[in-house]
C-alpha positions in Angstrom: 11.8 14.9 0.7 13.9 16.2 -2.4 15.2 13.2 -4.4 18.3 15.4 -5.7 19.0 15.9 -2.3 21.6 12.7 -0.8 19.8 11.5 2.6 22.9 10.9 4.8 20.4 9.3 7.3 19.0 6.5 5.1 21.8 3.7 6.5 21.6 4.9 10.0 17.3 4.1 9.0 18.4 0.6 7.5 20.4 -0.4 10.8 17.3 0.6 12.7 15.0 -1.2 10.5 17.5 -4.5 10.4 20.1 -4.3 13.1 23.0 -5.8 11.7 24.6 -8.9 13.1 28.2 -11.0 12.2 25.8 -12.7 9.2 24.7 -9.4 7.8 21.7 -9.1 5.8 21.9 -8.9 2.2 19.9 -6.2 0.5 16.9 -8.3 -0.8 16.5 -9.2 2.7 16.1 -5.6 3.8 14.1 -4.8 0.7 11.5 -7.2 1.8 11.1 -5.9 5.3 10.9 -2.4 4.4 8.1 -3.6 1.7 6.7 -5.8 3.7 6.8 -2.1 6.1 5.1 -0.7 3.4 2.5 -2.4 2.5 1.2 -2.2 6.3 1.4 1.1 6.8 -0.3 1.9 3.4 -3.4 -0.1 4.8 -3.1 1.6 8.0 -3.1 5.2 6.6 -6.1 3.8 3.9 -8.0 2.8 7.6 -7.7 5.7 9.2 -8.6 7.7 6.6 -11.8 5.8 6.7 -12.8 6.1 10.1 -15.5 8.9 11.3 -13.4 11.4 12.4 -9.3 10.1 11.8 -6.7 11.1 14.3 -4.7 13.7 12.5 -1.4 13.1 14.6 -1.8 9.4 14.6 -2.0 9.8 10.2 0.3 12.5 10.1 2.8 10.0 11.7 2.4 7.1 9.9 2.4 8.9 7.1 6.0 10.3 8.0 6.9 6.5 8.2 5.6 5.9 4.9 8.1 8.1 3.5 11.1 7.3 5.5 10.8 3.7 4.6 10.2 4.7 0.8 13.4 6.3 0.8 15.4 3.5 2.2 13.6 1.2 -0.5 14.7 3.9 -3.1 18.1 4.0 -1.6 18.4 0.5 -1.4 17.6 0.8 -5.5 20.2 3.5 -5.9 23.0 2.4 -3.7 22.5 -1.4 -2.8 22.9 -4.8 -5.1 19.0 -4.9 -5.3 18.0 -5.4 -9.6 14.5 -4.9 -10.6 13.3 -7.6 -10.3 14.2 -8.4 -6.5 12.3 -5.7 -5.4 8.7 -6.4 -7.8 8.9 -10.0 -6.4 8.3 -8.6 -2.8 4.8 -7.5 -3.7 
């Protein structure tokens, strides 16, 4: 993905992630899910790397999600009310 290039589809990917409701979720909440979405698909890709002979699709996709949801967290950095330090204090 080219960061200099705007991702029109990154709040379509945020009401996907967190469906929003009459509450709405602030931006810290959605930060933590999508880091929280991180952090497992990290361990996933690190697992199946491991194995013997790793499923190329099954890495190539979760690999794909990796990046999508990195984008929404930098979005979420570039366009939402998230500081600094909200989004180290997820993990």
């Amino acid at each position: 993905m080219n960061p200099n290039v705007p991702n029109k589809h990154i709040p379509a990917a945020i009401d996907r992630l967190i469906p929003r409701s009459p509450y709405n979720a602030s931006s810290s909440a959605i930060a933590a899910k999508v880091i929280e979405d991180i952090h497992f698909l990290q361990d996933r890709i690190e697992r199946i790397k491991k194995l013997q002979t790793p499923n190329s699709t099954v890495l190539k996709t979760y690999q794909s999600m990796l990046e999508s949801r990195e984008a929404v967290l930098e979005w979420l950095r570039e366009n939402g009310d998230l500081e600094d330090e909200d989004v180290s204090s997820f993990g």
